[in-house]
C-alpha positions in Angstrom: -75.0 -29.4 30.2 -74.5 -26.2 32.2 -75.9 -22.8 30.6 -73.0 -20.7 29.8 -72.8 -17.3 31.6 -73.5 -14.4 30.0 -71.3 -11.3 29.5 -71.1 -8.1 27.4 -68.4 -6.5 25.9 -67.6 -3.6 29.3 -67.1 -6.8 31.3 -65.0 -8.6 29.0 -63.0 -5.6 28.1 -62.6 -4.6 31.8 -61.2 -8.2 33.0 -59.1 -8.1 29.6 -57.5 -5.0 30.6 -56.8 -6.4 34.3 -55.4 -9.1 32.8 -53.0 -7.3 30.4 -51.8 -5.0 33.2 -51.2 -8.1 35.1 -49.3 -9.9 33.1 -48.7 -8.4 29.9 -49.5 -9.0 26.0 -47.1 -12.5 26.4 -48.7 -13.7 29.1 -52.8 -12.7 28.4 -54.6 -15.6 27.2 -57.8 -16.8 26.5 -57.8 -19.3 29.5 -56.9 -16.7 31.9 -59.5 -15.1 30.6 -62.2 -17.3 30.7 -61.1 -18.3 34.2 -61.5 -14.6 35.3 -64.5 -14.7 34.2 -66.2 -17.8 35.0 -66.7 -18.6 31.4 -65.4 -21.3 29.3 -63.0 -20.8 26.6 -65.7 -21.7 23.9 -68.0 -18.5 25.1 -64.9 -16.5 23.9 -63.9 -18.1 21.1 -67.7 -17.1 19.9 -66.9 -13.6 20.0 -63.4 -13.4 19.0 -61.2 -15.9 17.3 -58.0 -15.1 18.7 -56.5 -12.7 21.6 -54.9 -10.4 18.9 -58.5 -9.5 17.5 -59.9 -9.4 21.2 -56.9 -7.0 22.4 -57.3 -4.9 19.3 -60.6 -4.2 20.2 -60.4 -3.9 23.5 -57.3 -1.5 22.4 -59.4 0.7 20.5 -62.2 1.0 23.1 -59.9 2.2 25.6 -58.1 4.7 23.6 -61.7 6.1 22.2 -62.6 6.5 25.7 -59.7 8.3 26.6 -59.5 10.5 23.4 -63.4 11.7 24.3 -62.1 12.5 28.1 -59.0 14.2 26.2 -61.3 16.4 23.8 -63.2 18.0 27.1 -59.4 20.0 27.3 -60.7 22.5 24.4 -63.5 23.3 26.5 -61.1 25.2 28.6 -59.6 28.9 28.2 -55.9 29.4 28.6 -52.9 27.0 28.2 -52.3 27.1 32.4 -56.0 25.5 32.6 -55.8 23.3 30.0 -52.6 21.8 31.3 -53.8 21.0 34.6 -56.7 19.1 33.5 -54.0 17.4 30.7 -51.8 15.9 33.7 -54.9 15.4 35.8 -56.3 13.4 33.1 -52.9 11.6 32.8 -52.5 10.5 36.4 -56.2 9.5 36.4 -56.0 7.3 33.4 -52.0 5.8 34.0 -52.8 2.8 32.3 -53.3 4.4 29.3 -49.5 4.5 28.8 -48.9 0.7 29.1 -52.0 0.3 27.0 -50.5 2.1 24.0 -47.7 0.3 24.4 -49.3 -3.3 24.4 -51.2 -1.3 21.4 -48.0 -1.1 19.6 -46.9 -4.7 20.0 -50.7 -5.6 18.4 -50.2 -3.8 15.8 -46.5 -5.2 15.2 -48.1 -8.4 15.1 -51.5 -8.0 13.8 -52.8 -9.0 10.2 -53.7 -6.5 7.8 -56.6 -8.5 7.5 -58.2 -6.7 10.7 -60.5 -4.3 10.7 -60.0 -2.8 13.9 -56.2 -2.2 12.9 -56.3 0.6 11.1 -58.5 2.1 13.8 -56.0 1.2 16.3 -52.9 3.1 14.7 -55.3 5.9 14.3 -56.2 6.4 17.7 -52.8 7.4 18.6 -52.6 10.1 16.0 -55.6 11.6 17.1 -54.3 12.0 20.3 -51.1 13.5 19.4 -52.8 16.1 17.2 -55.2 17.0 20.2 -51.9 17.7 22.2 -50.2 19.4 19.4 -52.8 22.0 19.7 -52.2 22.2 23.2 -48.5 23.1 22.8 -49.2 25.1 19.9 -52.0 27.4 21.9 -49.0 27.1 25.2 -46.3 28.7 22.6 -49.0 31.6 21.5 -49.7 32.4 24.9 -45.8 32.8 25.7 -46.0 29.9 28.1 -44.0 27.6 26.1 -40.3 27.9 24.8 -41.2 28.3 21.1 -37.7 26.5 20.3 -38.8 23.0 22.0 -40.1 21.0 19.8 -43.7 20.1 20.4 -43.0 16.2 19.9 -40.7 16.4 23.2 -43.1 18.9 25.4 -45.8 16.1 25.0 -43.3 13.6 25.3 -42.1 14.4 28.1 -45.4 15.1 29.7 -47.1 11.8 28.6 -44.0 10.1 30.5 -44.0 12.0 33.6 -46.9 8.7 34.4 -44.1 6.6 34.3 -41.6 8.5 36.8 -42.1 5.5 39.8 -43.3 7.1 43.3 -40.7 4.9 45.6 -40.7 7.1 48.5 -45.0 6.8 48.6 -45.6 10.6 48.4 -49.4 11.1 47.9 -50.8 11.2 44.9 -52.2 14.6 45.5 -48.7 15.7 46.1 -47.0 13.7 43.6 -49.2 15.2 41.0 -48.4 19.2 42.3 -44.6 18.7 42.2 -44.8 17.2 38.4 -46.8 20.1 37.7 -44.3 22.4 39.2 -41.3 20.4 37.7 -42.5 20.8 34.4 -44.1 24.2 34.4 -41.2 26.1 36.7 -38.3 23.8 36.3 -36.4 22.4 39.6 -33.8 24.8 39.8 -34.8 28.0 42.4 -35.2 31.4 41.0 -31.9 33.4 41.7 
């Protein structure tokens, strides 16, 4: 009988997040999985016992990852500063957006039985109260249109990930002009 390759938990969380991006909560499964990674369906299975308890995991890896990247933004003086690095940290991390999405359809279908599931609607929170601040510190500084409600500021900005590039402007580019958009508006000054 053939040894069984061995893995640890960045590798099986990085081909588990390929694989979700690829194909989605419906179509991840275990054999993909294994496949991926040159492992049988059994080495997994030892680890986890189904893909709900794997994702959920993997889920809130990702998301404490991105919250500890996210927490460097009180680090920085001044709203203009802080929202640079916000949408910079955005467009660096995109899949984060699908990701909580695929979180929310876990959770929708998750046990209560899992321990990771509390954790997991959590995470979210976290993040929203981190951007919360944001807003609040962009409406003391006079930056921010004090009646916009916060919940559609970071809204929108988490989103503005999700606007599709057709035309293939550079990233670089790209980036500037949702800045712009969303810190100057479209319309030219009169």
């Amino acid at each position: 009988m053939a040894r069984e390759r061995k893995f640890n938990t960045v590798e099986l969380f990085h081909e588990a997040k390929q694989l979700l991006l690829q194909h989605g909560y419906d179509g991840f499964t275990f054999s993909l999985l294994a496949d991926r990674m040159e492992v049988s369906r059994a080495a997994l299975y030892k680890y986890y016992d189904n893909k709900e308890e794997l994702i959920t995991d993997f889920m809130v890896y990702e998301m404490e990852e991105f919250l500890d990247e996210l927490k460097e933004i009180e680090k920085l003086e001044g709203f203009e500063r802080q929202f640079d690095f916000l949408i910079d940290l955005i467009f660096k991390k995109t899949e984060v957006h699908e990701l909580i999405r695929a979180a929310q359809h876990v959770i929708a279908r998750m046990e209560a039985t899992f321990t990771s599931k509390e954790k997991l609607e959590k995470l979210p929170l976290d993040m929203y109260k981190f951007l919360q601040r944001f807003i609040l510190l962009g409406k003391a500084e006079g930056k921010l249109k004090e009646h916009i409600p916060e919940g559609l500021i970071i809204g929108f900005i988490l989103q503005t990930v999700a606007i599709p590039n057709h035309f293939g402007i550079p990233k670089a580019d790209w980036i500037h002009s949702i800045k712009e958009i969303i810190s100057q508006g479209m319309f030219k000054n009169k």
